[in-house]
C-alpha positions as CSV (number, residue, x, y, z in Angstrom):
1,X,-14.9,-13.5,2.6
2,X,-15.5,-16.4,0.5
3,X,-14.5,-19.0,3.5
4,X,-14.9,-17.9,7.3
5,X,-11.7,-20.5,8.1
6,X,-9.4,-18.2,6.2
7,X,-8.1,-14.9,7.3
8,X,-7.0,-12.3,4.9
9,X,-3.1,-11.3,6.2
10,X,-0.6,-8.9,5.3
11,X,1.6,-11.0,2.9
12,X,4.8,-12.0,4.4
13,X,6.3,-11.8,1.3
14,X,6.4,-8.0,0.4
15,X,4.8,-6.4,3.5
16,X,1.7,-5.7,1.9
17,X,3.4,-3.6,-1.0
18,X,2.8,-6.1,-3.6
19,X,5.6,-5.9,-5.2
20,X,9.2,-6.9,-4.9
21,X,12.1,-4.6,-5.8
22,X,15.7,-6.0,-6.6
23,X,18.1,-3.9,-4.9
24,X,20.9,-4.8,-7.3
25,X,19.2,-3.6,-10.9
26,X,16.4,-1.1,-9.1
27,X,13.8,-3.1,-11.4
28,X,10.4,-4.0,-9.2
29,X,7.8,-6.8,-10.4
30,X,4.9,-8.3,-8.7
31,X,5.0,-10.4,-5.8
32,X,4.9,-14.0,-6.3
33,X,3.1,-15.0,-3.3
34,X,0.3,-12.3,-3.2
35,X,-0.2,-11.6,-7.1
36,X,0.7,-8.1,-6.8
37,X,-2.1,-7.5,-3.5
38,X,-0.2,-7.1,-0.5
39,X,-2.8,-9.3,1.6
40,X,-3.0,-13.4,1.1
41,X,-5.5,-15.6,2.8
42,X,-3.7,-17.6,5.9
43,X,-6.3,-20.8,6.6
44,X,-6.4,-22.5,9.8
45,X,-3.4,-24.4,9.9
46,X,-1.2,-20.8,8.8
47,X,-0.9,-21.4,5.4
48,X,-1.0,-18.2,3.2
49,X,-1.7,-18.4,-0.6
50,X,-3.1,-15.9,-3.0
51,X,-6.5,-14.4,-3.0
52,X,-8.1,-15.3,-6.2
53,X,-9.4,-12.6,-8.7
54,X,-13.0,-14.4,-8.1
55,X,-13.0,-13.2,-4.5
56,X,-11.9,-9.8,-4.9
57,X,-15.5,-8.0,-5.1
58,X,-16.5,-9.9,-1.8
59,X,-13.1,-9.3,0.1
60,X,-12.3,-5.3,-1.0
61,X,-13.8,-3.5,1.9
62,X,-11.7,-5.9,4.0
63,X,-8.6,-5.6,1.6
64,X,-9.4,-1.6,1.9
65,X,-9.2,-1.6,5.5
66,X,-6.0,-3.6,5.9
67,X,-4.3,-1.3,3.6
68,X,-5.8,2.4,5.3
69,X,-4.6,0.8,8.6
70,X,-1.1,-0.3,7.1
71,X,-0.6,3.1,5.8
72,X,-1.7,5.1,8.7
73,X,1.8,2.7,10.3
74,X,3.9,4.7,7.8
75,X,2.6,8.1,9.0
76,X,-0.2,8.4,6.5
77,X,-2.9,11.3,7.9
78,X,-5.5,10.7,5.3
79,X,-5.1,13.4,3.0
80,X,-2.4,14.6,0.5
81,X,-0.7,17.5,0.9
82,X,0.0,20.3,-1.2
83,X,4.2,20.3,-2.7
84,X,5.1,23.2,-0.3
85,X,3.0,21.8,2.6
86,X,5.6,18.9,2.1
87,X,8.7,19.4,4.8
88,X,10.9,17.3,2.4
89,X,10.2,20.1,-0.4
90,X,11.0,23.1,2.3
91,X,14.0,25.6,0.7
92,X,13.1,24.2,-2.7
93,X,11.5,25.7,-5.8
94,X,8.4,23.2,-5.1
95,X,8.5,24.6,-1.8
96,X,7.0,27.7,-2.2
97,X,3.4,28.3,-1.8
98,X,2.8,30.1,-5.5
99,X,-0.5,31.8,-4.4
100,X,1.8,33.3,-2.2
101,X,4.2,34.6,-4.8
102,X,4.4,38.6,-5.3
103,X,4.3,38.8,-8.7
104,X,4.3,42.8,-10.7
């Protein structure tokens, strides 16, 4: 980090998405307070403002980390799964393991 007084936050802004979606017209742009990085720098009197592109090579294994712990709060396990691993996809076309398909 560029300046020990500054913590690097989730931005308040989109939740550490970095982006905004407008409910009404479905379009989504970056987030104005972030820049489009989920994560802002809050210095010690809890102001947050953008991390500068000049910063990112010294901040990305902290940025990296913030984001792997803010996925594994959605339910993220750390690896992908397959489409008929997926229960959403269960009873669908994508849904069925096609190694497993009798096929002759």
């Amino acid at each position: 980090m560029s300046d020990p007084a500054q913590n690097i936050v989730r931005c308040a802004s989109c939740d550490g998405f970095g982006w905004n979606e407008d409910e009404f017209r479905g379009e989504a742009e970056d987030c104005d307070w972030c820049a489009g990085v989920g994560y802002v720098y809050r210095d010690a009197a809890g102001r947050d403002f953008a991390i500068p592109k000049a910063d990112f090579n010294a901040v990305a294994d902290e940025l990296e980390s913030l984001e792997l712990a803010r996925l594994r709060e959605m339910g993220y396990q750390g690896s992908a799964k397959k489409p008929w691993q997926q229960a959403i996809r269960k009873d669908t076309s994508l849904g069925e393991d096609p190694y497993e398909r009798n096929e002759g």
